[in-house]
C-alpha positions as a Markdown table, in Angstrom:
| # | Residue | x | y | z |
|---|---|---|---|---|
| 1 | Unk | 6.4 | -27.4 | 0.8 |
| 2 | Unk | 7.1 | -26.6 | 4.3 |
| 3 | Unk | 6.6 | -23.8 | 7.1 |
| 4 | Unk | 7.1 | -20.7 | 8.2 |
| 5 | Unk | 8.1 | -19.3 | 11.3 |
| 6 | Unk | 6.8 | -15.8 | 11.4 |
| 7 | Unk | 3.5 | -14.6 | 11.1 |
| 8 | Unk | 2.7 | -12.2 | 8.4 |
| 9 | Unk | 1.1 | -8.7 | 9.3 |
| 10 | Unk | -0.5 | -7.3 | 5.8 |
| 11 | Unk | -3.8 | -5.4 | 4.7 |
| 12 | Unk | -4.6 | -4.7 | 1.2 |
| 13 | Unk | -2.7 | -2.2 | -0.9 |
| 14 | Unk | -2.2 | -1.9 | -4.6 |
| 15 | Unk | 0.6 | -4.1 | -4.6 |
| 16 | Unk | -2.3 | -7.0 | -3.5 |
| 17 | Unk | -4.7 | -6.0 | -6.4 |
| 18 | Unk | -2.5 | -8.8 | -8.7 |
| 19 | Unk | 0.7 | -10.7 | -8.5 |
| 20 | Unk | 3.6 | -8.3 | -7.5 |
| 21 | Unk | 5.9 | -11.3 | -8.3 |
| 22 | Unk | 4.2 | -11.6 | -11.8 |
| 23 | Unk | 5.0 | -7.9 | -12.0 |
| 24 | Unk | 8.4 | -8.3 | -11.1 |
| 25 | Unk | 8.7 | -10.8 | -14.0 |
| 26 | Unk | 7.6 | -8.9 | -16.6 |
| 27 | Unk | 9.7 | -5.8 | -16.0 |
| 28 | Unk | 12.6 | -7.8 | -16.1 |
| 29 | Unk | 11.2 | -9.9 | -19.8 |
| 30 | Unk | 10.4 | -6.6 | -21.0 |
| 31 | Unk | 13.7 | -4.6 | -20.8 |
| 32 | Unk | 15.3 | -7.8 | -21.7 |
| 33 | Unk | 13.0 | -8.1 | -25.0 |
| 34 | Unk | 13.7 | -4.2 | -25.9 |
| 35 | Unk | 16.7 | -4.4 | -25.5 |
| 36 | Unk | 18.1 | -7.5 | -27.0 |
| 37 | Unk | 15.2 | -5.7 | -30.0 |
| 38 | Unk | 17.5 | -2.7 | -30.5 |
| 39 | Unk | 20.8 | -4.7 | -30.5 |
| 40 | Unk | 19.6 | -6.5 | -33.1 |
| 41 | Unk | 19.0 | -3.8 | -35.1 |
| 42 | Unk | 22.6 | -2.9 | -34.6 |
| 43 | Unk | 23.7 | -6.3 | -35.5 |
| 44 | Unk | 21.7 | -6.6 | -38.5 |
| 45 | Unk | 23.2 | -2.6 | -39.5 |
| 46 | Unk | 26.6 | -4.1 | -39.4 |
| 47 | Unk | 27.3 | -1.6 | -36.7 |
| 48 | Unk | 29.9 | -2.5 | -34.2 |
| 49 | Unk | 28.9 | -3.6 | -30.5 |
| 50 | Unk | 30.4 | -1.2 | -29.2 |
| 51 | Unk | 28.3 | 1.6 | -30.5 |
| 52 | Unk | 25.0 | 0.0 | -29.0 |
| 53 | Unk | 26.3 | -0.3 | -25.5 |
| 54 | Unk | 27.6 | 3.5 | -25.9 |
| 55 | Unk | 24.5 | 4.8 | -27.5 |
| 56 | Unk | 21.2 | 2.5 | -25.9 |
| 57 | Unk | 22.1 | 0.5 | -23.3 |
| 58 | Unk | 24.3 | 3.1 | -21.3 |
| 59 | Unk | 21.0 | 4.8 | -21.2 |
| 60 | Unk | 20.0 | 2.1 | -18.8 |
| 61 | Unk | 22.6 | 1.2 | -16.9 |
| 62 | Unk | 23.7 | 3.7 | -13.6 |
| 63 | Unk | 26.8 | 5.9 | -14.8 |
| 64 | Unk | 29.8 | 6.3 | -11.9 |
| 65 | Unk | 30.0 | 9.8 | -13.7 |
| 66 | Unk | 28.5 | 12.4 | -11.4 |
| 67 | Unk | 27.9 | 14.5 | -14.7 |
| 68 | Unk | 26.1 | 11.7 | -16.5 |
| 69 | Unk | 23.9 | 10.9 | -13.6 |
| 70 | Unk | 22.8 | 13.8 | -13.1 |
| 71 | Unk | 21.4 | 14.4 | -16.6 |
| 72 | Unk | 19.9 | 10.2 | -16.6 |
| 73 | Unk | 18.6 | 9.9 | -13.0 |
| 74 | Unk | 16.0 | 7.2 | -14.2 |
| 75 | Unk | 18.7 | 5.0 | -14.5 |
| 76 | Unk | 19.1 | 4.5 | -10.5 |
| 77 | Unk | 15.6 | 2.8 | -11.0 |
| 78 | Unk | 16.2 | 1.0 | -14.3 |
| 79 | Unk | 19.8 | -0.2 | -14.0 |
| 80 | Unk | 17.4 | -2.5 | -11.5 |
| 81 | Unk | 16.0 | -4.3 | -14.7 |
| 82 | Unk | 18.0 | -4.3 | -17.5 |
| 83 | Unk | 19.8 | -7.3 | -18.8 |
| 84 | Unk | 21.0 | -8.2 | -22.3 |
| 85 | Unk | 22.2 | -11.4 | -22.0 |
| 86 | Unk | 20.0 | -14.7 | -22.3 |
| 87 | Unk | 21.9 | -16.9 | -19.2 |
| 88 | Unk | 21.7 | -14.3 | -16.9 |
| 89 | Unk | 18.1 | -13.0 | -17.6 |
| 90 | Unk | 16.7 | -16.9 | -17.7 |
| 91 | Unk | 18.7 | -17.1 | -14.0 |
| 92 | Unk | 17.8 | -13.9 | -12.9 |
| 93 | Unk | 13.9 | -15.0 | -12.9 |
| 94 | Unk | 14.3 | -18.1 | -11.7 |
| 95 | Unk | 16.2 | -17.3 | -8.4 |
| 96 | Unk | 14.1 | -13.8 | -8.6 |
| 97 | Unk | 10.6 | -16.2 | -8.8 |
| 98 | Unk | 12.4 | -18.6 | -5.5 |
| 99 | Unk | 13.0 | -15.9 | -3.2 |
| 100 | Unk | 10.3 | -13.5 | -4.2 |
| 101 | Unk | 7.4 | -16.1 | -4.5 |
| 102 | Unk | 8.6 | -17.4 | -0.7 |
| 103 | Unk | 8.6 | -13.1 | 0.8 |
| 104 | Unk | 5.3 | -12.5 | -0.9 |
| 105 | Unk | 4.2 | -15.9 | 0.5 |
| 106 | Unk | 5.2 | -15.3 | 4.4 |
| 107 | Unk | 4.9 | -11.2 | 4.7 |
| 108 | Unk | 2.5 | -10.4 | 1.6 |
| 109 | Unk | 2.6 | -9.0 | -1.4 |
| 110 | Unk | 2.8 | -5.7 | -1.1 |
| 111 | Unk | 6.3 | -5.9 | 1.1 |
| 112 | Unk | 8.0 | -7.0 | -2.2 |
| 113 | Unk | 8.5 | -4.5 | -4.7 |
| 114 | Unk | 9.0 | -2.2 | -2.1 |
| 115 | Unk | 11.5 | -4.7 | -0.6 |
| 116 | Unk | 13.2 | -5.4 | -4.2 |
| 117 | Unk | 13.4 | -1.4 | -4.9 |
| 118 | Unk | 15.0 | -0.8 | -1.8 |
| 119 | Unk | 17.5 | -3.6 | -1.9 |
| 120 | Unk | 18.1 | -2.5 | -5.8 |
| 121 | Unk | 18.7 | 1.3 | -4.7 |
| 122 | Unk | 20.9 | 0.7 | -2.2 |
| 123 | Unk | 23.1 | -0.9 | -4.2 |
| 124 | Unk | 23.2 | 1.9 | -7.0 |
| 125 | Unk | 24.4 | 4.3 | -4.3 |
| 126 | Unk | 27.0 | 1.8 | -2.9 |
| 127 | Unk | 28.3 | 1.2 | -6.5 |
| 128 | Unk | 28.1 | 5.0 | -6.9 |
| 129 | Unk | 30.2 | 6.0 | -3.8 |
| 130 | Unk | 32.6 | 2.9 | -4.1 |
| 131 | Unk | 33.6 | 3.8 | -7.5 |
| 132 | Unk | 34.8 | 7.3 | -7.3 |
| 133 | Unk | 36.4 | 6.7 | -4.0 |
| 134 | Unk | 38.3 | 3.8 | -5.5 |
| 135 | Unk | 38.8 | 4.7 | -8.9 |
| 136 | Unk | 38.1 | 9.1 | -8.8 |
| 137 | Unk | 38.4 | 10.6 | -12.4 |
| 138 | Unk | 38.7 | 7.0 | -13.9 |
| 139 | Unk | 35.3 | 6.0 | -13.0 |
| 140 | Unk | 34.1 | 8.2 | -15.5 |
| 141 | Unk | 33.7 | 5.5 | -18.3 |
| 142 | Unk | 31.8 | 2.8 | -15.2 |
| 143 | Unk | 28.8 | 1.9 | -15.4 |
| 144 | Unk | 26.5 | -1.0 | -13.3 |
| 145 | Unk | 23.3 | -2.9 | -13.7 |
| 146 | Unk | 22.0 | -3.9 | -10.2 |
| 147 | Unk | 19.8 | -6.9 | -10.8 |
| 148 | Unk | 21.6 | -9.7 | -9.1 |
| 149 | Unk | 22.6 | -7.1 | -6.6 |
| 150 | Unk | 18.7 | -6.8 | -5.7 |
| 151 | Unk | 18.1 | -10.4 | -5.6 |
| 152 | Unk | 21.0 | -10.9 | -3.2 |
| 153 | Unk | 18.8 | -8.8 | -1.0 |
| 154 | Unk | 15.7 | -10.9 | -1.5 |
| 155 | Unk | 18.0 | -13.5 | -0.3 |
| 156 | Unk | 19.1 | -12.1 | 2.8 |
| 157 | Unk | 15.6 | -10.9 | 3.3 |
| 158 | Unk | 14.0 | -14.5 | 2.8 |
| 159 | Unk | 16.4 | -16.1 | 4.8 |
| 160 | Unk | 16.0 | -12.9 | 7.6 |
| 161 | Unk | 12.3 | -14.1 | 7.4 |
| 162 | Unk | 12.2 | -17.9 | 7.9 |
| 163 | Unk | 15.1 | -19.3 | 7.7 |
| 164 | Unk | 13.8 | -22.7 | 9.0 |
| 165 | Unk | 12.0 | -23.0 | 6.2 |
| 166 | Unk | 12.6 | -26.3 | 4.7 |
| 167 | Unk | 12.6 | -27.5 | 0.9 |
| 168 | Unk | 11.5 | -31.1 | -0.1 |
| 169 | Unk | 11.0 | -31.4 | 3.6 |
| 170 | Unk | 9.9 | -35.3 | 3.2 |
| 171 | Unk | 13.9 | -36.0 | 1.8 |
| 172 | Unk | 15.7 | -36.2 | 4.7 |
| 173 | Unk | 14.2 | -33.4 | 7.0 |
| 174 | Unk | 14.7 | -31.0 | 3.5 |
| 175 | Unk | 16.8 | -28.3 | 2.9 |
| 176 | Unk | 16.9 | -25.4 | 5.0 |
| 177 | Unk | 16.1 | -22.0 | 3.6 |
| 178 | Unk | 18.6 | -19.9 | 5.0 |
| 179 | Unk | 21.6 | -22.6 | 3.3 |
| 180 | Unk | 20.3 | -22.1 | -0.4 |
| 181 | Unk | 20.7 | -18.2 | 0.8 |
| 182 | Unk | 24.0 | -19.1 | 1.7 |
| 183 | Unk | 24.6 | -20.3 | -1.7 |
| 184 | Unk | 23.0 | -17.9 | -3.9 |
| 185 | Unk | 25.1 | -15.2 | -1.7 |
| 186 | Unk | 28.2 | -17.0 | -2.2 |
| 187 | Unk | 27.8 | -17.6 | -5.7 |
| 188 | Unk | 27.2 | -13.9 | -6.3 |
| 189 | Unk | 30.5 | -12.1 | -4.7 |
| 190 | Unk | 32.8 | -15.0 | -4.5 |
| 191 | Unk | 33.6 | -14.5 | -8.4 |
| 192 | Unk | 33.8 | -10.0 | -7.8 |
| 193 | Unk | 36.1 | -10.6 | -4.6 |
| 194 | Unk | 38.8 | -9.0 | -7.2 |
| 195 | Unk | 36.0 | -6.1 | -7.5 |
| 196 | Unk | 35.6 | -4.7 | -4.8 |
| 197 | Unk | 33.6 | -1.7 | -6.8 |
| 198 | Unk | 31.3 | -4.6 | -8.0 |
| 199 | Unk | 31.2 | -7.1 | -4.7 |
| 200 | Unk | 30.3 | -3.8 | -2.1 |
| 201 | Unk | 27.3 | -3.2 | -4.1 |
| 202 | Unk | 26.2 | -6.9 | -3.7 |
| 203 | Unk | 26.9 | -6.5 | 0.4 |
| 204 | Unk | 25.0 | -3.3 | 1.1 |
| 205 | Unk | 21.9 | -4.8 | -1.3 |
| 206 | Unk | 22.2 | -7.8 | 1.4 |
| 207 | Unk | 22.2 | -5.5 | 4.5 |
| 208 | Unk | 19.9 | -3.7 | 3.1 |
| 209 | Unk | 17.4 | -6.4 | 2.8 |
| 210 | Unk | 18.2 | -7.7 | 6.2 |
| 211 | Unk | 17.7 | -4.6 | 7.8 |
| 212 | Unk | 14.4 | -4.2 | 6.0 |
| 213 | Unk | 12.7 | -7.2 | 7.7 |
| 214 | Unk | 14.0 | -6.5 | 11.0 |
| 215 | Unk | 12.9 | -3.5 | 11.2 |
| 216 | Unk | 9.6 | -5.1 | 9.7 |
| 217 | Unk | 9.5 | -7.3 | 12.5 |
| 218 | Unk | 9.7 | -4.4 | 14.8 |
| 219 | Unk | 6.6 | -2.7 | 13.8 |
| 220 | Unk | 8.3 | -0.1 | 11.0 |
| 221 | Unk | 7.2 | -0.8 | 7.3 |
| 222 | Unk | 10.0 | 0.9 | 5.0 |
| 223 | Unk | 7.7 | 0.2 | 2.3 |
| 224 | Unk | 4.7 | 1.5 | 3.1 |
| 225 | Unk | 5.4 | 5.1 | 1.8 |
| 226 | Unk | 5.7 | 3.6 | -1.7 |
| 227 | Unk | 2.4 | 1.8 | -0.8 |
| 228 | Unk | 0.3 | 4.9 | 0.2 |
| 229 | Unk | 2.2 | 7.4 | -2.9 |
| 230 | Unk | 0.7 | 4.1 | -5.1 |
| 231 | Unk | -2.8 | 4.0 | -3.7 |
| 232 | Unk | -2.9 | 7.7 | -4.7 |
| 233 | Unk | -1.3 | 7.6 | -8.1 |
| 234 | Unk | -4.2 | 4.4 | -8.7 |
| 235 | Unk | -6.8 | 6.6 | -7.4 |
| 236 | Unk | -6.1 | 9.2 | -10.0 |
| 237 | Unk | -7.0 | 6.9 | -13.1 |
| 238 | Unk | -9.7 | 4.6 | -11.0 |
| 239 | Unk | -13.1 | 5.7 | -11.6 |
| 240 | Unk | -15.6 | 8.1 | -9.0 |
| 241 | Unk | -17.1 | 5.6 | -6.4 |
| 242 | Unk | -19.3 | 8.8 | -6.1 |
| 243 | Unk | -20.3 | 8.9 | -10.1 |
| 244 | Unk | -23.6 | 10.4 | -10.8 |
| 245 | Unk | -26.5 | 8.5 | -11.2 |
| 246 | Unk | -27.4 | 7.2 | -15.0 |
| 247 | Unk | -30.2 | 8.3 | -17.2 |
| 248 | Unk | -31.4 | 4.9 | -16.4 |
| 249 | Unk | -31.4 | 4.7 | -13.1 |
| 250 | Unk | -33.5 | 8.5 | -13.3 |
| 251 | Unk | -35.9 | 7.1 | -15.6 |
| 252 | Unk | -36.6 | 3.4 | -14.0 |
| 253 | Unk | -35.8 | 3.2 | -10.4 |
| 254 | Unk | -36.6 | 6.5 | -9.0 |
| 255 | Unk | -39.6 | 7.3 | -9.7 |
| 256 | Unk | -41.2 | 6.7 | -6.3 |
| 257 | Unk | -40.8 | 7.5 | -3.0 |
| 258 | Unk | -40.8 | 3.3 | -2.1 |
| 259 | Unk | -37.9 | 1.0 | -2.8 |
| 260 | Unk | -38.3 | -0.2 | -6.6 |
| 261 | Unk | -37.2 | -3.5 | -5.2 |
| 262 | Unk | -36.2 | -5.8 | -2.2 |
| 263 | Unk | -32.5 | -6.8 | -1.9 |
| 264 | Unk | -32.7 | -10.3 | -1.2 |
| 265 | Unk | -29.9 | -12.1 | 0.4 |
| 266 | Unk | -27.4 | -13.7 | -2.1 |
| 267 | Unk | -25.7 | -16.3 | 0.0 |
| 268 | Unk | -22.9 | -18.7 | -1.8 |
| 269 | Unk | -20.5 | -21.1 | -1.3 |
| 270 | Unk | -18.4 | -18.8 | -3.4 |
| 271 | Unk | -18.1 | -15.8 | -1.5 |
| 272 | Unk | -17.6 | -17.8 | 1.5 |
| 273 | Unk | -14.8 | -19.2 | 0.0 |
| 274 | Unk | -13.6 | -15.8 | -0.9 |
| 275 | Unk | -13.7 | -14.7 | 2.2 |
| 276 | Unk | -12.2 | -17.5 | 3.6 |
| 277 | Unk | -9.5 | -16.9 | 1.9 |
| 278 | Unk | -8.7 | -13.8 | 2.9 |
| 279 | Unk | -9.2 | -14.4 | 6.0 |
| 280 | Unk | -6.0 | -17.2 | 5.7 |
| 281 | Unk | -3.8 | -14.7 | 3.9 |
| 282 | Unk | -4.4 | -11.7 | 5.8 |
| 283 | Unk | -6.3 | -12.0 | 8.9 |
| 284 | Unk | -10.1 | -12.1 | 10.4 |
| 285 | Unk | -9.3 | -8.5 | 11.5 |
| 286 | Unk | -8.7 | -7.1 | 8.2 |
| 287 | Unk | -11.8 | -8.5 | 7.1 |
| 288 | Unk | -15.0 | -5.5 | 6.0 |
| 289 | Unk | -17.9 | -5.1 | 8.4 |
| 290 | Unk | -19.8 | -6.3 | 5.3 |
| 291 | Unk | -18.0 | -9.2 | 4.8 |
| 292 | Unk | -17.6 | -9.8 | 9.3 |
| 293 | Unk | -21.9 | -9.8 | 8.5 |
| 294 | Unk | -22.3 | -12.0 | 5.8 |
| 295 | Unk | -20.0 | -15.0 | 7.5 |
| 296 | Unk | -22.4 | -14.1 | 10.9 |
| 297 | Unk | -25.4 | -15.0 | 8.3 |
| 298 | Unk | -23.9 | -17.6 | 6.4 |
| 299 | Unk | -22.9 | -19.4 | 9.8 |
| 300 | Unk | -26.9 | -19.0 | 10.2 |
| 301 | Unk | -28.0 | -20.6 | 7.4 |
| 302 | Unk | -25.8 | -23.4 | 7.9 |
| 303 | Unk | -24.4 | -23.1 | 4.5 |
């Protein structure tokens, strides 16, 4: 599809144990589904528009009110996911799946949500300030969803990353990464140029993820914070590695002071492949002694 020009520097997080971009997806289709669910209800009750926006969906989007915020500070992180119309939440995933699948692709998976959250926070603040310095007591009714915000900052970010990268590279040389950036950005604030509480949001999401990757590239990981507070909030509901030993195992296997059996060496074209694999997405040097071991022994056998 074409190349990159930076070499990614990843080990394995929580974020790596399935598809953060498949993640991302979801949240988005499922505030979407509950949503559009509980306006329906409204629709079908006769009651006016109006009254679900004031009473649900204002719930979920980020207040400019300093009073309201503080009483709904969840919406900073889910104003970053809610959308009610069909258009916009079909486009949404579709450049959200373009620029996402391309970051987790050249820097790893577990860069990406903290990447998107960071991107999508910045611009909640931004919206926040902007709108009470611009409008003061009349801001009091604003309120913002940040989702294309957020993906203007994957944009930025991708581009930040490789922006060589080439699409369709056998038609004419392709199509440089950094130019469908270009579009996606322009596409985004050209139409809130008349709103500048709207189009300031969009900016600081797009510095925001520009100054994430270069600061990447320089050795700091904003994200890896959220990575660690994750591996310890998974920890918590992951079973003991250190569980004590079954009735079985009491009854069958230690009931002598020799091994009950000899562990014979299980080498497949599987695991190597496994490995393999690994090794391609995140280095030889991130590899286990166990696993450095078994491709010494497989190399051995010849397999």
């Amino acid at each position: 599809m074409g190349y990159r020009d930076y070499k990614p520097k990843t080990g394995p997080s929580l974020w790596n144990t399935s598809n953060p971009l498949v993640m991302l997806v979801i949240l988005l289709a499922m505030f979407f589904i509950l949503l559009n669910f509980l306006k329906s209800i409204y629709t079908f009750s006769a009651i006016p528009e109006e009254a679900f926006y004031r009473n649900i969906y204002h719930w979920f989007a980020m207040p400019a009110d300093p009073s309201k915020l503080a009483f709904r500070p969840w919406t900073i992180l889910t104003m970053q996911f809610s959308e009610v119309k069909l258009f916009v939440a079909v486009s949404n995933i579709f450049w959200l799946w373009l620029f996402a699948y391309l970051i987790q692709d050249l820097i790893g998976g577990d860069k990406l949500i903290p990447l998107y959250l960071y991107c999508g926070t910045a611009s909640a603040f931004a919206f926040f300030i902007s709108a009470n310095l611009i409008y003061g007591s009349a801001a009091v009714n604003m309120y913002f969803t940040g989702i294309t915000s957020a993906l203007v900052g994957l944009a930025v970010a991708a581009a930040t990353i490789s922006p060589k990268y080439r699409f369709f590279p056998m038609i004419g040389g392709g199509i440089p990464l950094w130019i469908i950036s270009l579009i996606y950005f322009l596409l985004n604030t050209s139409t809130l140029i008349k709103s500048p509480v709207l189009l300031i949001p969009h900016l600081i999401a797009g510095l925001m993820g520009f100054i994430f990757i270069k600061l990447l590239e320089a050795g700091n990981d904003l994200g890896a914070w959220m990575n660690h507070l994750a591996r310890i909030c998974s920890s918590w509901i992951s079973p003991s590695k250190n569980s004590p030993a079954s009735t079985k195992d009491k009854l069958f296997y230690n009931q002598g002071s020799t091994a009950p059996f000899f562990k014979k060496k299980n080498i497949t074209q599987q695991k190597i492949d496994t490995i393999l694999d690994k090794i391609n997405q995140f280095g030889y040097e991130n590899l286990t002694d166990e696993e450095k071991k078994f491709l010494s022994e497989a190399s051995k056998e010849d397999i």
